[in-house]
N, C-alpha and C positions, 0 to 999 in steps of 0.2 A: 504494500500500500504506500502510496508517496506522502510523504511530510508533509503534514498543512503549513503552509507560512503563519507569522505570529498576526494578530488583528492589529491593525493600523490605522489610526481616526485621522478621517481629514477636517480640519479646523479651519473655516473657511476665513475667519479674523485673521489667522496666523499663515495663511496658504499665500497671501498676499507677500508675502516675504519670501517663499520660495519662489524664484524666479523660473520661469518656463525659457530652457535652450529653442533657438530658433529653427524652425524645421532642419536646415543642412544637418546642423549641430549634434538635433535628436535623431537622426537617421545615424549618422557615425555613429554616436552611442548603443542605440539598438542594434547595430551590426553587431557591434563588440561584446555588448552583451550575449547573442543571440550565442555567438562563437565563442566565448571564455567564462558567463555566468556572470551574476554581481559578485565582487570581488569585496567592495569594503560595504557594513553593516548599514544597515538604514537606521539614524539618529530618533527616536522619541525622547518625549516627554510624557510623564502619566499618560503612554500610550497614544499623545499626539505626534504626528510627522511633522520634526522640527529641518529634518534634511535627506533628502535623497529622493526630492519627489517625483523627478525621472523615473530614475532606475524604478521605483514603485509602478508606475505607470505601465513601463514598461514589463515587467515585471508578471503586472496584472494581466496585461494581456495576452502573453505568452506560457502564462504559468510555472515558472522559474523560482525556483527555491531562493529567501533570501535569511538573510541573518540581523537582527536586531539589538542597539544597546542603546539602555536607560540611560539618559541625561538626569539629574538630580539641577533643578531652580527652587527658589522659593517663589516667585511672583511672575506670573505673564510677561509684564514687564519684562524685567532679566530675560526671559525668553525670547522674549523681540529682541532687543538690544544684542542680543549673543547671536541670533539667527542675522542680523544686519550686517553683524561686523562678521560674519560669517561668508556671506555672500558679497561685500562689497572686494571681502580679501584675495575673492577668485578673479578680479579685474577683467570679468565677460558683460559687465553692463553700459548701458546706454549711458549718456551725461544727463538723460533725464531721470532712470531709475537712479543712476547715483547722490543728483541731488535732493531725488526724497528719499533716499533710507540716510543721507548724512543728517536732513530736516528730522524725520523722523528719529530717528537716533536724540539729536540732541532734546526734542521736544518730549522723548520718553526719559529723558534724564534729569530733565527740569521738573516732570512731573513726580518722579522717586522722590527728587531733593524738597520739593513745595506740596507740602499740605492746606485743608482748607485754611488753616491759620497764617499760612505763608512758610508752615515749620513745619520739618519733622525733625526724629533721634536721629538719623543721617547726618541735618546740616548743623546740629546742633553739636555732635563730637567732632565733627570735620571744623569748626569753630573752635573746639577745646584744643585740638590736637595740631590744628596748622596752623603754623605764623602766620598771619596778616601777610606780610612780603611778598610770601611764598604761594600764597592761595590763587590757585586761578580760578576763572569765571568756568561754567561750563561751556560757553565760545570757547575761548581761548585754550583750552584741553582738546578741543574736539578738533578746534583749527588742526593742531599740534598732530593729533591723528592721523587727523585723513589730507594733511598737507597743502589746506588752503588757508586761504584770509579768515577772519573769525567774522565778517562781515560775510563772506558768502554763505558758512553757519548759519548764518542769521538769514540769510533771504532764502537759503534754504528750507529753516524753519518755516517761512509764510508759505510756501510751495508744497509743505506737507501739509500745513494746515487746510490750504485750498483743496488739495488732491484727497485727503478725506474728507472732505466737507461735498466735496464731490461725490465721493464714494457713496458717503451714505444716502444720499440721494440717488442716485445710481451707479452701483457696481459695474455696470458696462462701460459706462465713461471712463470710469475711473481703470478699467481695464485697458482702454484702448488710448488715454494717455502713458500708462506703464510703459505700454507695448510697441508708441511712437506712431499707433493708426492715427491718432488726433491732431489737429494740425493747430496747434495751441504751440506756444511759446511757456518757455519758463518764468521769464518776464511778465505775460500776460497771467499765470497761473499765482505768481506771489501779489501781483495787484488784488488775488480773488480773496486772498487769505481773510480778510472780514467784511467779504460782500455781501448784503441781504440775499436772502433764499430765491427772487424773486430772478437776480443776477444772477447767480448760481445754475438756476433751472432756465437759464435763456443760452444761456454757454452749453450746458448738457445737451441740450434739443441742438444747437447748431456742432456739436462734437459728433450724435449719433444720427445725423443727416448730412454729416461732410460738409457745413456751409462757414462751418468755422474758417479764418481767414489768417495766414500765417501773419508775422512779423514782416514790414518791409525788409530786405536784407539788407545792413550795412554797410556803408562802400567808402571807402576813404578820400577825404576832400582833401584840400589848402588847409581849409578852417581847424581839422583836427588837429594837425603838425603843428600851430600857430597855436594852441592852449585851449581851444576849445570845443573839444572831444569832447569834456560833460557837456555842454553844452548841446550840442548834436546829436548826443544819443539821447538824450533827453527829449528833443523835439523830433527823432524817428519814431523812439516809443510812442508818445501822443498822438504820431500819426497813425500809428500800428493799431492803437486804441480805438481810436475814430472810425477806422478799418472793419477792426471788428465789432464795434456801433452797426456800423451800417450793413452790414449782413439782417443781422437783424431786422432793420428800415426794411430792407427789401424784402423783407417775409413776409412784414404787420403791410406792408402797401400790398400786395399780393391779397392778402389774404381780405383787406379789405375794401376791394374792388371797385365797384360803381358808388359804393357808397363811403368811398374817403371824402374826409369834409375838403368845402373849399380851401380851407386855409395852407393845404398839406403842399402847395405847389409854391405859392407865394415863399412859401418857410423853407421852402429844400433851393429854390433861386437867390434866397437871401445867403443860403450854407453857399452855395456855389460860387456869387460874388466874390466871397469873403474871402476862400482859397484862391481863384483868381488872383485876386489884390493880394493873399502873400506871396504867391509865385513867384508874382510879377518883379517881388523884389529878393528872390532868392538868387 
């Protein structure tokens, strides 16, 4: 009789952390597998798949013997945080999943260290125990990490925030930004991080109809060599924003036919003028 494999829960909170290899990727994998077996264990937690969600997949389908070892966490938490810095240390992701598991990361670390009081025993012995001097932010650790600025930490931070806020409204969006289907900007995504529901669900509809509208792309002028580069990306974003404004426009005008008021024409000639007249002077 063949060995039954161990039971294996998939966690769909936490499945979001194991990254899915892109088709080339898992067809190698299945070769290898089909021809040598799984070789190293598949990771749990209390029974949840914290790593190997391939090889599982795979696995399932072809019914392949695998082997299992218990991870020991106290708190979810820790399991996120151990499952990110897990997958970010395999260096197969996109610059968009890397800035949300660094966002996320730091934003699950801010949440260990701040209770509803602002406190917990964490920051309170990390207080008793390390000099003032020596104490870093949790930016500036995290920077330290994963090898950026502690400012990108931080716009990373708005980009998790938006990419869940997303999610929970709908897990497809949020799937198909992971996945680089959505044609959304990272820029565009930290602007969402404390947008009303109303923002949120206009972006989702225009992500799972494709009408989302990238970022202008960047192109190097005079202006930026000469000092002002913030300056310029500043005012591409605004237009990239407006951009993706008007996707929108053209859906509510569609949709509201014979019966848009008169005003909607006077008001979109007025929009026009007014780029016109900056053009004119770019």
């Amino acid at each position: 009789m063949p060995k039954t494999n161990p039971v294996v829960i998939i966690d769909e909170e936490l499945r979001i952390f194991l990254t899915p290899l892109d088709p080339e990727a898992y067809a190698r994998l299945e070769i290898d597998i089909l021809e040598h077996g799984i070789i190293y264990p598949l990771l749990l937690w209390n029974g949840i798949l914290i790593d190997g969600y391939n090889r599982f997949n795979i696995a399932s389908k072809h019914n392949i013997p695998f082997k299992v070892q218990h991870m020991d966490f106290d708190t979810r938490e820790a399991v996120k945080i151990w499952m990110i810095t897990n997958q970010v240390s395999r260096r197969n992701l996109s610059p968009m999943q890397l800035s949300y598991f660094r966002g996320k990361h730091y934003n699950l670390e801010k949440q260990l260290i701040t209770n509803a009081e602002g406190r917990n025993q964490f920051s309170e012995v990390m207080e008793q125990t390390v000099p003032q001097p020596n104490r870093l932010f949790t930016s500036q650790r995290l920077a330290e990490v994963y090898n950026v600025s502690t400012m990108t930490v931080k716009r990373d931070s708005q980009l998790a925030y938006a990419i869940d806020a997303i999610g929970e409204l709908s897990p497809e969006a949020k799937r198909k930004i992971l996945s680089g289907e959505a044609n959304i900007s990272r820029t565009r995504l930290q602007e969402l991080h404390s947008a009303a529901e109303d923002e949120l669900s206009e972006t989702i509809a225009m992500i799972l109809d494709g009408t989302h509208l990238a970022r202008i792309p960047r192109q190097e002028t005079p202006e930026d060599s000469d000092g002002n580069q913030a300056d310029a990306v500043e005012i591409r974003n605004v237009i990239g924003s407006i951009s993706t404004k008007m996707a929108g426009v053209r859906r509510l005008v569609t949709r509201a036919g014979a019966n848009r008021e008169k005003s909607l024409k006077p008001a979109l000639r007025g929009l026009i003028d007014m780029l016109e007249a900056l053009y004119s002077r770019v």
